[in-house]
C-alpha positions in Angstrom: -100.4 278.8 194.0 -100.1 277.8 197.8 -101.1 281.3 199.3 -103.5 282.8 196.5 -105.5 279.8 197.8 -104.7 279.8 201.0 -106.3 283.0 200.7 -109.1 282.2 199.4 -110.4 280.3 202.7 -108.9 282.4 205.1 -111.8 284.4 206.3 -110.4 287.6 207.6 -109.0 288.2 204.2 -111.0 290.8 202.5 -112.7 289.8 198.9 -110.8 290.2 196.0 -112.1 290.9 192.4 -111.6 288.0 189.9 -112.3 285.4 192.4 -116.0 285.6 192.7 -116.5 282.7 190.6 -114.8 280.6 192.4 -116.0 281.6 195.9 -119.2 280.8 194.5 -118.6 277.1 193.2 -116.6 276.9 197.0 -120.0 277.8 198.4 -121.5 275.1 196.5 -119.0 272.4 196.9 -119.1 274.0 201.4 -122.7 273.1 201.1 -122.8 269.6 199.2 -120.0 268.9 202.0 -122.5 269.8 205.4 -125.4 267.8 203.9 -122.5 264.9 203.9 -121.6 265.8 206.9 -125.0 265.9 208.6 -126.0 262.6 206.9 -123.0 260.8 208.5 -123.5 261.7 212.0 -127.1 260.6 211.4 -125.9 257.2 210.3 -124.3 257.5 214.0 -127.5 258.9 215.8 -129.5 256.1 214.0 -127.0 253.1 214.8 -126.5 252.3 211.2 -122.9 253.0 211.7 -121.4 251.7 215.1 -119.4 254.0 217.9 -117.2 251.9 219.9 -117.1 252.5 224.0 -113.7 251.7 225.4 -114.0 249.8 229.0 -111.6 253.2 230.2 -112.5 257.1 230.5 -112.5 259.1 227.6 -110.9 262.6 226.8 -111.0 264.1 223.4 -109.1 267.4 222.4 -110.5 268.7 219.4 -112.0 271.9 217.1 -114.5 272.9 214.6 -112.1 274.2 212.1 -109.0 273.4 209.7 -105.4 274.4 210.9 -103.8 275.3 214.3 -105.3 275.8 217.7 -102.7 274.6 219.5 -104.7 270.9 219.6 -101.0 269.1 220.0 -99.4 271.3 223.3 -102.9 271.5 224.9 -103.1 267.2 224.5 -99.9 267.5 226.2 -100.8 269.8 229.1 -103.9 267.7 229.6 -102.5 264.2 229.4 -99.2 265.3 231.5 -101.9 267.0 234.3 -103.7 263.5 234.4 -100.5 261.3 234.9 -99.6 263.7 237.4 -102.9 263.1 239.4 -101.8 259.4 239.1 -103.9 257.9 236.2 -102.8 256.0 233.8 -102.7 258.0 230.9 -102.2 257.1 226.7 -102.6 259.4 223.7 -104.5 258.2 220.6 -104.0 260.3 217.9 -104.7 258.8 214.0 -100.6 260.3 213.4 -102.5 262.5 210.2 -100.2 263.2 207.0 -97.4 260.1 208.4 -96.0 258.7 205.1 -96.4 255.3 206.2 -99.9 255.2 206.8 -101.7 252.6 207.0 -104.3 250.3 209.3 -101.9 248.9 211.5 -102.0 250.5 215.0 -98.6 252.0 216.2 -97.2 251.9 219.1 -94.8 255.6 218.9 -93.6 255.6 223.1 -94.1 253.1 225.5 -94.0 254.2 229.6 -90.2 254.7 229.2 -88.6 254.4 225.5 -89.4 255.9 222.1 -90.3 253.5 219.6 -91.3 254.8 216.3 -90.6 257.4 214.4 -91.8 260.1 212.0 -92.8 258.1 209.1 -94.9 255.6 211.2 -95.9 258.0 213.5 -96.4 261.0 212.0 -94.8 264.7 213.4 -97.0 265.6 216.4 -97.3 261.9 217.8 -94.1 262.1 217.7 -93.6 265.4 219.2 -96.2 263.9 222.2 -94.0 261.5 222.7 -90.7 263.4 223.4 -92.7 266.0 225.6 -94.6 262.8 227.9 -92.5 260.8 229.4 -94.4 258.1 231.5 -97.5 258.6 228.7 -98.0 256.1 225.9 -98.8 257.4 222.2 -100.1 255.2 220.1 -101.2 255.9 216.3 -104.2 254.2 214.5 -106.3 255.2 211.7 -109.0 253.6 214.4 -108.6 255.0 217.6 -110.2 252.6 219.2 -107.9 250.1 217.8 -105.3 252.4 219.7 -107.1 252.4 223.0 -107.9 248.8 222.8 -103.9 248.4 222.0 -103.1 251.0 225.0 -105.4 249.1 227.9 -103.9 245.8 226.5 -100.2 246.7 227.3 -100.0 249.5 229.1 -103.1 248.9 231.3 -104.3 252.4 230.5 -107.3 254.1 232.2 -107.4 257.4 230.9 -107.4 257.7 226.6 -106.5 261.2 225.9 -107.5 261.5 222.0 -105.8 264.1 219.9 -108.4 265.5 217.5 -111.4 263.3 218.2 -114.1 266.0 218.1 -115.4 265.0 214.7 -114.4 261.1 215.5 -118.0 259.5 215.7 -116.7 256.1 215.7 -115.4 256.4 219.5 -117.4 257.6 222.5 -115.9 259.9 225.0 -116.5 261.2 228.2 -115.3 264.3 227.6 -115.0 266.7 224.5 -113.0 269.6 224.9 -112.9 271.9 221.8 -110.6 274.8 221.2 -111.3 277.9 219.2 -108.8 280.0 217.5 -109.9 283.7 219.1 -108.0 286.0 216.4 -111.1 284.5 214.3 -114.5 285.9 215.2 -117.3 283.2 214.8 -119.7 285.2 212.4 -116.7 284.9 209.8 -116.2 281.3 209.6 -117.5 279.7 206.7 -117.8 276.1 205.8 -115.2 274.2 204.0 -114.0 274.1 201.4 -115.1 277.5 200.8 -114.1 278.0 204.7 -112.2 275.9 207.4 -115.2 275.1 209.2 -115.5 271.2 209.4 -118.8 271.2 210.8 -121.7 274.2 211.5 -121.5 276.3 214.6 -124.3 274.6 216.6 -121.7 271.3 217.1 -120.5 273.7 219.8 -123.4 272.2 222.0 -122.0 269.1 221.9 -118.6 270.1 223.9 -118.7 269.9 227.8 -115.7 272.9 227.6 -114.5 275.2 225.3 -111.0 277.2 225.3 -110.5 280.4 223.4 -107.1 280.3 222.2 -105.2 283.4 222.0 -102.0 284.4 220.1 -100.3 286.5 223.4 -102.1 287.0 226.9 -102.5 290.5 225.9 -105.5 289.3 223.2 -107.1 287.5 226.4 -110.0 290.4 226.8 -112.2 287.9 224.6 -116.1 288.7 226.0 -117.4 289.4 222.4 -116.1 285.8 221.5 -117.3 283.9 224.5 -120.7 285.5 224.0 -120.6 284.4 220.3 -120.0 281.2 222.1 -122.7 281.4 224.0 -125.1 282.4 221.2 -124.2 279.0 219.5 -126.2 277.1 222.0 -123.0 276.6 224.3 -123.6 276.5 228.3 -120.5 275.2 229.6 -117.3 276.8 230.8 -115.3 278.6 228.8 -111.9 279.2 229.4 -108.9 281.2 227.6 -105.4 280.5 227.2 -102.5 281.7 225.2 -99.4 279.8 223.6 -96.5 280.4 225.5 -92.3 280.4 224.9 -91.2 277.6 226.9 -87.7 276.8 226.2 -85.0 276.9 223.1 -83.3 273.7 222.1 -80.2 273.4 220.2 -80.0 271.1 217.5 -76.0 270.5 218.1 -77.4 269.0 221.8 -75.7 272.2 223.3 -77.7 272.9 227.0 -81.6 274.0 226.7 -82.0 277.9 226.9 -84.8 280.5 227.8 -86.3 282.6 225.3 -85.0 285.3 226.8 -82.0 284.8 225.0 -83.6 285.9 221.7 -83.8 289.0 222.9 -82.0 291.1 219.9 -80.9 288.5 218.3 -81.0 287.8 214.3 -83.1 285.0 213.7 -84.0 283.3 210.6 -87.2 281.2 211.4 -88.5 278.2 209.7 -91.7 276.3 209.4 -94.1 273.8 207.4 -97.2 274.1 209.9 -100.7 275.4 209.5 -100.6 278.7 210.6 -96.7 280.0 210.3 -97.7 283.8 211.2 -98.7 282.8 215.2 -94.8 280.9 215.1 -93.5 284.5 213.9 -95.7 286.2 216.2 -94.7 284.0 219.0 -90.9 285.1 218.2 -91.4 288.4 218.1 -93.0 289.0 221.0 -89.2 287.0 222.7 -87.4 289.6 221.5 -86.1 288.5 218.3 -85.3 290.7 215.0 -86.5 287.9 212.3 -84.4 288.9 209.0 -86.2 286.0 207.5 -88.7 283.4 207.6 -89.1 280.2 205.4 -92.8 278.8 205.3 -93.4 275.4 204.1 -96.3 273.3 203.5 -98.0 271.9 206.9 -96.9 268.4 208.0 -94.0 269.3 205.5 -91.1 266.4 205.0 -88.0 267.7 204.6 -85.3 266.5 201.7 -81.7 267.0 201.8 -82.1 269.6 199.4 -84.3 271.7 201.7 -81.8 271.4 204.2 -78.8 272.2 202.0 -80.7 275.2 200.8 -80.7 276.4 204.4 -77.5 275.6 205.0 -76.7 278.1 202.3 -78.6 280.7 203.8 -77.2 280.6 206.9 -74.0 281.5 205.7 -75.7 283.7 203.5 -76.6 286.2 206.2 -75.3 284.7 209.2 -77.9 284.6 211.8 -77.7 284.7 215.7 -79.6 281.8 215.0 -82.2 279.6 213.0 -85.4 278.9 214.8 -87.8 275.9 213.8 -90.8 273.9 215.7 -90.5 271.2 217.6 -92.7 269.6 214.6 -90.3 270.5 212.3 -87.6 269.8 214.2 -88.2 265.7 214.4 -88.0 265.5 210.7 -85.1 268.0 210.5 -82.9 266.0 213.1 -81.5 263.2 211.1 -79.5 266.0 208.8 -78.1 267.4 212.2 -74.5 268.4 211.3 -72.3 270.8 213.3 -72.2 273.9 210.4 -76.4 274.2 210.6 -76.6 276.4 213.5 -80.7 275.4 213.9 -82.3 275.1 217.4 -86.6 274.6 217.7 -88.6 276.6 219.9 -90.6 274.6 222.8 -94.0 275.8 222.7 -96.7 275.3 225.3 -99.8 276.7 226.6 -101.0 278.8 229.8 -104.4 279.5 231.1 -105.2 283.3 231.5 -105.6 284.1 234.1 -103.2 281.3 235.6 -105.5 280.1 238.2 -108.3 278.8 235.7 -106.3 276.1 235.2 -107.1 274.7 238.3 -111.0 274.7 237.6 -110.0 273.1 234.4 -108.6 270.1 235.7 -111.0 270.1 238.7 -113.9 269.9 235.9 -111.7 267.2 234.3 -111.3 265.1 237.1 -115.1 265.3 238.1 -115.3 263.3 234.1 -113.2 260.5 235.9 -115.1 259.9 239.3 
């Protein structure tokens, strides 16, 4: 049931007959959802409902749609860029889909040690917090809980917040939204009937927008940054690609480049929300994928799932199995030396390279 629907929102598949019925309660239920929608951020507008401002600068990483634009590596690239230019620098992120969730705010990595894990954390807090060292993450249904937590014990001055585009309750300084390019604008349609979470002209509100492509040979994207522009947008625009950083063993055997999946059998696994750019990703390293496993996004793993690997592995005995770094972190507590399974650090990369200098530069001008 999973893909027929998962078909059903994805806009560049083509209409099928038999689901016209429900396509047309979808478009019902998308538009009883952006009259909720606009009467919320009204309540905002109007002060009925309060927005908190945090006595520290502001920097929200966010979208306009459902799924994967590489939010979780681009917070990372941002928030290690910013420690880097010496500010003190902590990640709020609400820790979506943790199974312990809750009100209380959680403290997942302090300035030098790892404190929580993925059931209090959630997957990519967690994954934020193994790829920035010297950067706090801390997890709260309220972020501004979070920041208030961060400035208290960490003396932070800089909040980077994972996903905040939509997050009325907390002002920023600075919203940066990214937009998946292998999905043209005009095709978008409103949840649920789409995986728009809000209407087009929101793009007015950002101060930058990023066009994420799947290589850096899909970076030619002038017909998107005009539809950009056609939104109401007048700020910079900027593309960028995900990019094959590293493979890590599971076993702790030494870190590898992905040029060593060049020709080699891979069996690759994931539970995120958009497992064809993982696949994609692989490819284009070289590998011969004789099979991939897809699983639910934010996907917890059972010992079943893992013994149900196991057996495939020795089923057709791959060079190697290939997961995310997001499914990694739940994966590792069944590390055992007969589950050859290694994860695949992914980042991001400005195209061309040099744009990520104006980037930053426009970032820093937030924090004069």
């Amino acid at each position: 049931m999973r893909r027929p629907l998962r078909d059903l929102i994805d806009e560049t598949s083509s209409p099928q007959q038999g689901h016209a019925l429900l396509r047309g309660l979808l478009r019902c239920a998308s538009f009883g959802y952006l009259q909720l929608h606009k009467v919320r951020q009204l309540a905002y507008k109007a002060g009925l409902k309060s927005t908190v401002r945090l006595p520290c600068k502001v920097i929200s990483i966010g979208n306009i749609t459902l799924g994967g634009t590489g939010k979780t590596p681009f917070t990372e690239k941002v928030a290690l860029a910013l420690r880097n230019d010496g500010h003190r620098v902590a990640i709020l992120s609400r820790g979506y889909a943790r199974p312990k969730h809750g009100d209380d705010v959680v403290v997942v990595s302090s300035e030098t040690d790892i404190i929580g894990d993925f059931l209090t954390a959630g997957d990519e807090p967690l994954v934020l917090a193994h790829n920035c060292p010297g950067v706090p993450v801390v997890v709260a249904r309220q972020r501004a809980a979070a920041g208030q937590k961060a400035i208290k014990d960490f003396g932070t001055t800089v909040c980077v917040l994972d996903d905040g585009f939509q997050h009325w309750q907390m002002a920023r300084d600075c919203d940066v939204v990214l937009l998946d390019a292998s999905k043209p604008l005009k095709n978008l349609k409103m949840f649920p009937a789409g995986t728009l979470r809000e209407s087009l002209s929101a793009l007015r509100r950002a101060d930058m927008v990023v066009l994420m492509a799947k290589s850096d040979e899909d970076v030619q994207l002038s017909e998107m940054t005009e539809e950009v522009q056609r939104m109401g947008f007048t700020g910079p625009i900027f593309r960028a690609t995900y990019q094959a950083e590293s493979v890590v063993p599971f076993n702790g055997s030494p870190v590898e480049s992905p040029e060593c999946l060049r020709g080699k059998r891979v069996v690759a696994i994931c539970g995120i929300a958009q497992p064809e750019s993982f696949f994609a990703l692989l490819r284009r390293c070289g590998a011969n994928l004789i099979r991939t496993c897809v699983y639910s996004d934010h996907y917890i793993y059972r010992p079943d799932d893992i013994e149900a690997l196991r057996k495939l592995a020795q089923l057709l005995k791959p060079d190697i199995m290939l997961t995310t770094q997001k499914d990694f972190v739940k994966m590792v507590k069944y590390r055992t030396d007969d589950l050859p399974i290694s994860y695949l650090k992914i980042g991001v990369a400005f195209c061309p390279a040099e744009d990520e200098g104006k980037f930053l530069q426009n970032l820093l001008q937030v924090l004069r």
